[in-house]
VMD Tcl script that builds the backbone (N, CA, C; Angstrom):
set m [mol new atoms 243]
animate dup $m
set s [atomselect $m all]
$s set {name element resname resid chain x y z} {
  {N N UNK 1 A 127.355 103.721 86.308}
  {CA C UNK 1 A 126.403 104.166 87.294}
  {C C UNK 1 A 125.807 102.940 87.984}
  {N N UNK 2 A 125.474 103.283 89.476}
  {CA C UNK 2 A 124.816 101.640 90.046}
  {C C UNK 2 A 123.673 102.282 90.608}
  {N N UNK 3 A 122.603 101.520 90.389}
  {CA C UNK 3 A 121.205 101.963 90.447}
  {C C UNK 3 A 120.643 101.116 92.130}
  {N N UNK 4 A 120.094 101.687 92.983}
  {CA C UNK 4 A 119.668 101.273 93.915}
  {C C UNK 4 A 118.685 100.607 93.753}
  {N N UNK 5 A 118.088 99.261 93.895}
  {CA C UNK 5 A 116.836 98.833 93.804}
  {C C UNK 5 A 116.527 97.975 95.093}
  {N N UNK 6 A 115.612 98.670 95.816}
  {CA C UNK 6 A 114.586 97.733 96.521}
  {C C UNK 6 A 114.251 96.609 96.630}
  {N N UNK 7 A 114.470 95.747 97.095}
  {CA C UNK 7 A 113.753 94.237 97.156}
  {C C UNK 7 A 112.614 93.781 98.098}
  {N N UNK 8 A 111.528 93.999 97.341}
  {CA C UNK 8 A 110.950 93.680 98.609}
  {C C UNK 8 A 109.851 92.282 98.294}
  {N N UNK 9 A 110.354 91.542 99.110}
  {CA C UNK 9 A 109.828 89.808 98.918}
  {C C UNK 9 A 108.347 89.976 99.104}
  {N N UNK 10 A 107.957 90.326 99.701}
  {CA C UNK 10 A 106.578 90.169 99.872}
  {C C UNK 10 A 105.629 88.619 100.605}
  {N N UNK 11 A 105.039 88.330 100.318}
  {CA C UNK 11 A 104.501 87.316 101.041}
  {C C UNK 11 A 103.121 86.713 99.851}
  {N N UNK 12 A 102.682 85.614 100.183}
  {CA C UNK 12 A 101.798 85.311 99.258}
  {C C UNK 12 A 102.669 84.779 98.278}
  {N N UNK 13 A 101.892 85.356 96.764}
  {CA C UNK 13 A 102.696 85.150 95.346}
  {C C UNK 13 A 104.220 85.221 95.340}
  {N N UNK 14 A 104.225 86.893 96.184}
  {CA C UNK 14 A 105.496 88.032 96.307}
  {C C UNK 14 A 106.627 87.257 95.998}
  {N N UNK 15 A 106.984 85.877 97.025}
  {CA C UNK 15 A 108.285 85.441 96.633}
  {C C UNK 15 A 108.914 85.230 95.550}
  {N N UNK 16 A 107.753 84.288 95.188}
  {CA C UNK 16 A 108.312 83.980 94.035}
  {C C UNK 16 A 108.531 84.657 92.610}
  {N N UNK 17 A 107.703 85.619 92.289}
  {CA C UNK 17 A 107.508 86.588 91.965}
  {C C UNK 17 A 109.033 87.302 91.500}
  {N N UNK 18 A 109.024 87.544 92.774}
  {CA C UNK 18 A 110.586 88.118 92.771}
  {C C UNK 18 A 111.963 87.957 92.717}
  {N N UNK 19 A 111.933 86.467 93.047}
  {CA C UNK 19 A 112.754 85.651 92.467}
  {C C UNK 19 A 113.153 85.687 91.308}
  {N N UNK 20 A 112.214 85.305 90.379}
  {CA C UNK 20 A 111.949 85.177 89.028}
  {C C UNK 20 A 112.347 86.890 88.496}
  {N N UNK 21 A 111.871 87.720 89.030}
  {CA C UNK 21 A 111.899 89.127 88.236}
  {C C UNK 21 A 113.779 89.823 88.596}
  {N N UNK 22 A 114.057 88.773 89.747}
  {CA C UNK 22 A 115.753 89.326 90.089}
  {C C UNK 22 A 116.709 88.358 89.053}
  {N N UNK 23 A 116.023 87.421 88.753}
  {CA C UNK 23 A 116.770 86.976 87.646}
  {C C UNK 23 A 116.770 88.042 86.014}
  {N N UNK 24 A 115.629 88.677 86.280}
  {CA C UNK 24 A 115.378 89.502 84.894}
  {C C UNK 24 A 116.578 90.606 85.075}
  {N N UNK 25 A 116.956 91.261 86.524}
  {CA C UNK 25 A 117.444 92.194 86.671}
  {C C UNK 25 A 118.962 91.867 86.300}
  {N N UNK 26 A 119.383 90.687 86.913}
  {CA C UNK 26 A 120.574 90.399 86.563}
  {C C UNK 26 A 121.159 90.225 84.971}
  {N N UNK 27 A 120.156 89.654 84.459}
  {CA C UNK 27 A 120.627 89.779 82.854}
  {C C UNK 27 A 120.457 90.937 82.171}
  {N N UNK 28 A 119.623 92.062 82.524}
  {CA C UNK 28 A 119.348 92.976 82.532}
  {C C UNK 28 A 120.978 94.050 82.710}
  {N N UNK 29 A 121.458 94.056 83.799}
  {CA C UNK 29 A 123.215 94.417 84.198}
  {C C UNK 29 A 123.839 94.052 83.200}
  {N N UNK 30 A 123.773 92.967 83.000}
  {CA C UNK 30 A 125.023 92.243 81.837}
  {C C UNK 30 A 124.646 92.310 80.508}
  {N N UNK 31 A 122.926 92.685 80.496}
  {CA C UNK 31 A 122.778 93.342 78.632}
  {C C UNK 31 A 123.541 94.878 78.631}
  {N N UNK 32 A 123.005 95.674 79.565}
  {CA C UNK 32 A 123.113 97.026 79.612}
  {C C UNK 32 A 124.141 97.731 80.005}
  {N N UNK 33 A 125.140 96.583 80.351}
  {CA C UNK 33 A 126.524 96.912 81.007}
  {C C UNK 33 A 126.281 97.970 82.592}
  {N N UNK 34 A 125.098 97.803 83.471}
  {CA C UNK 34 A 124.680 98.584 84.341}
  {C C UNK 34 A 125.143 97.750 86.142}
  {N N UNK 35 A 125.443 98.601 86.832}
  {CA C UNK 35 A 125.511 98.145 87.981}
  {C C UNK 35 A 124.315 98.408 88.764}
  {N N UNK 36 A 123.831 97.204 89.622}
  {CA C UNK 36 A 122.492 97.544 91.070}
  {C C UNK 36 A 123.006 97.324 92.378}
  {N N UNK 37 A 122.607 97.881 93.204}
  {CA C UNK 37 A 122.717 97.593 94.264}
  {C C UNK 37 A 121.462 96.831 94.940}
  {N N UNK 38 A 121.011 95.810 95.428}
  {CA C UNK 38 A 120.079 94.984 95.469}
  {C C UNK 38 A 119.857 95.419 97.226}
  {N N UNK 39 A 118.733 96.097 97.489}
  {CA C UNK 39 A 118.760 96.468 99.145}
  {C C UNK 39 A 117.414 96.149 99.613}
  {N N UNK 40 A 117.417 94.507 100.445}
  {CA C UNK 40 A 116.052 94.105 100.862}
  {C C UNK 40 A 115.662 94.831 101.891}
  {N N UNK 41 A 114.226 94.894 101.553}
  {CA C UNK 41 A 113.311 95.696 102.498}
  {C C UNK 41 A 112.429 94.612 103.238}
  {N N UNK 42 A 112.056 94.587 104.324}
  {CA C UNK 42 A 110.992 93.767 105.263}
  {C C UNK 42 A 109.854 94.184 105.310}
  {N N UNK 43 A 109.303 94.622 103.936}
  {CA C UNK 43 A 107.975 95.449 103.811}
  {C C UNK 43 A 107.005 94.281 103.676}
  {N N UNK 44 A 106.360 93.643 104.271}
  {CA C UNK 44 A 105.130 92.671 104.011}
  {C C UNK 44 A 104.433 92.506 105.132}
  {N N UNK 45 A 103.267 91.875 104.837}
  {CA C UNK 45 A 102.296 91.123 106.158}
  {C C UNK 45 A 102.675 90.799 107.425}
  {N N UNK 46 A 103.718 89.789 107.192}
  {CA C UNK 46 A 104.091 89.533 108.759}
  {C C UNK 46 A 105.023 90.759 108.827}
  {N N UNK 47 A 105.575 91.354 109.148}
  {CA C UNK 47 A 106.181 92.550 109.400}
  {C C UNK 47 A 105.072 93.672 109.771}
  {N N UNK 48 A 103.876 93.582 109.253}
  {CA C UNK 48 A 103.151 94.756 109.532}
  {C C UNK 48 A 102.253 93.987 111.131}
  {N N UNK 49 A 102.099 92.567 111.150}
  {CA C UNK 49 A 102.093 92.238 111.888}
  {C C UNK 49 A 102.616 92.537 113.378}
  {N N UNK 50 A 103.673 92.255 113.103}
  {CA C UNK 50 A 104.506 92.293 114.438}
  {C C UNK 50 A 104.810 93.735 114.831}
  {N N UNK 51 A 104.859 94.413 113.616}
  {CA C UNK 51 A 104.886 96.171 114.131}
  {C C UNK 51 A 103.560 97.387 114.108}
  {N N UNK 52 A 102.939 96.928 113.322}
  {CA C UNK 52 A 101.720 97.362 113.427}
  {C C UNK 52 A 102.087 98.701 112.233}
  {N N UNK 53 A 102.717 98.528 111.847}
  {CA C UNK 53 A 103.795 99.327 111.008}
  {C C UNK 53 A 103.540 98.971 109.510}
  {N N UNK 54 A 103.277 99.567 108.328}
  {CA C UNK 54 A 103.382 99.371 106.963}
  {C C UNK 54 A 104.518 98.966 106.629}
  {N N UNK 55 A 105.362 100.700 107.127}
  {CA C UNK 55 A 106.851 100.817 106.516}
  {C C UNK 55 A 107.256 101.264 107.771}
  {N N UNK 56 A 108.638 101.109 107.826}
  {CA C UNK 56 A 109.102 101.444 108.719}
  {C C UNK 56 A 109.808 102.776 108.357}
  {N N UNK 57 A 110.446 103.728 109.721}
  {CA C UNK 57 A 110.749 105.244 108.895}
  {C C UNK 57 A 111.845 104.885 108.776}
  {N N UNK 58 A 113.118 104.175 108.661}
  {CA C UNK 58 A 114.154 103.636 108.313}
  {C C UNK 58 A 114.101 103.087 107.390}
  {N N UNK 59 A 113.201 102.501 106.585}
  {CA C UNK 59 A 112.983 101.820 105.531}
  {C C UNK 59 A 112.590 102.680 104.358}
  {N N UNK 60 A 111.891 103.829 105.210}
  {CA C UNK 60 A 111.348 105.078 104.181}
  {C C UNK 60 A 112.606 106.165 103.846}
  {N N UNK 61 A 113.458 106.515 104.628}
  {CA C UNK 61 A 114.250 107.125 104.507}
  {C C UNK 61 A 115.802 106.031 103.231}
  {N N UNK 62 A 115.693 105.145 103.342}
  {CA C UNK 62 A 116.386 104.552 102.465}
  {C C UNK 62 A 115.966 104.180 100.950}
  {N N UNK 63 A 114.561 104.230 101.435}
  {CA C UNK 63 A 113.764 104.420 99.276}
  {C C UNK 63 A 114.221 106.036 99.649}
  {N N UNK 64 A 113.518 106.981 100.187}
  {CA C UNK 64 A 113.989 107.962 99.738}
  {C C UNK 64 A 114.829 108.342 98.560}
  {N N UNK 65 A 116.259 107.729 98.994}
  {CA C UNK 65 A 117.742 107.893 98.170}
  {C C UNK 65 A 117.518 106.854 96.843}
  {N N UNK 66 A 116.864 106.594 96.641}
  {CA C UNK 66 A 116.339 105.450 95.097}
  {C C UNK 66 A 116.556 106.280 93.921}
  {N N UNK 67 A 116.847 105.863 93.015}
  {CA C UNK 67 A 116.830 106.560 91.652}
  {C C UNK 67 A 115.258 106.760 91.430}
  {N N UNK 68 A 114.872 105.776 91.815}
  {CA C UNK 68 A 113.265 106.183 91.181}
  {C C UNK 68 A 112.499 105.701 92.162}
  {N N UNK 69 A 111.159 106.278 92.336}
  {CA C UNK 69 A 110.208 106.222 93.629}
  {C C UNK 69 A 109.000 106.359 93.858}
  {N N UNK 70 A 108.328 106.132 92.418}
  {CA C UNK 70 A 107.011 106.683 92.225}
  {C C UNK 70 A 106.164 106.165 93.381}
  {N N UNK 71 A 106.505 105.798 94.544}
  {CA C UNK 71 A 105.302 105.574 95.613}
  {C C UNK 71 A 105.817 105.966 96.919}
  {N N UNK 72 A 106.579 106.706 96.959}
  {CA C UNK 72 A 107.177 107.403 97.924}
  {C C UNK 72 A 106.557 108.197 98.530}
  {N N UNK 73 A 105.244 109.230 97.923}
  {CA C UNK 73 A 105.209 110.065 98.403}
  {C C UNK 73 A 103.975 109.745 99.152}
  {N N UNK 74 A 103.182 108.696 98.728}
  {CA C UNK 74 A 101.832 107.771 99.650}
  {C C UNK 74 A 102.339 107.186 100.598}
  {N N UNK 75 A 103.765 107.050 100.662}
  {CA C UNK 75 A 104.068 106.156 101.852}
  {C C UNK 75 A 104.349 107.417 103.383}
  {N N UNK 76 A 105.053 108.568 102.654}
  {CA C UNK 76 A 105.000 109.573 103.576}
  {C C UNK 76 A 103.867 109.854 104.439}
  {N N UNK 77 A 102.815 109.428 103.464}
  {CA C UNK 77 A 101.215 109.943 104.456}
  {C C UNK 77 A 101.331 108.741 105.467}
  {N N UNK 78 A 101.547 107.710 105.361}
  {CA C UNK 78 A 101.261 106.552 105.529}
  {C C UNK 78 A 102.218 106.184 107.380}
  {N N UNK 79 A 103.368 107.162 107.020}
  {CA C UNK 79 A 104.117 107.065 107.843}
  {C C UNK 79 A 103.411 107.889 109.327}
  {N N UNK 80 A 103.035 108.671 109.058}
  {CA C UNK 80 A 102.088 110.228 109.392}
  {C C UNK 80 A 101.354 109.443 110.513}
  {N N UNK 81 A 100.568 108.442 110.168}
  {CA C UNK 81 A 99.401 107.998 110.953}
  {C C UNK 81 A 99.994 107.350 112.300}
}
mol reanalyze $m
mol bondsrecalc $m
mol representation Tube
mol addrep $m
C-alpha cells in the first residue's frame, strides 16, 4: 500500500522541522516495508501573502484524497470565506 503524505515546509522553524521529520518517514518505509508518496504543498506565509489565500482549493481538493486528514474539515470553512 502507498500512503499519500503532504509536505508542507512551512516557514519560520517549519523547514527545518521537516526536513528532519522526512528523514523519520523514510526510515519509517524501510522499517515497515511501506510505500509514500511525498506531495508538497505551498501552504505557508508567503503564499498566503501573495494570494491572500490560506489554502488554495486545488490544494484542498488533493488532501482531500489523503489517507488521513484530521484538519480537513476546518480548512473547508476556511475555503468558504
Amino acid at each position: 500500500m502507498t500512503y499519500n503524505i503532504g509536505i508542507i515546509q512551512g516557514d519560520g522553524t517549519g523547514p527545518e522541522v521537516i526536513t528532519e521529520a522526512r528523514k523519520v518517514l523514510t526510515a519509517a518505509t524501510k522499517l515497515y516495508k511501506i510505500k509514500i508518496n511525498e506531495i508538497p504543498l505551498d501552504i505557508n506565509g508567503e503564499s498566503y501573502l501573495k494570494t491572500g489565500k490560506l489554502i488554495s482549493k486545488e490544494e484542498f481538493n488533493i488532501i482531500k484524497n489523503f489517507h488521513d486528514k484530521p484538519l480537513t474539515f476546518k480548512w473547508n470553512k476556511l475555503l468558504n470565506k
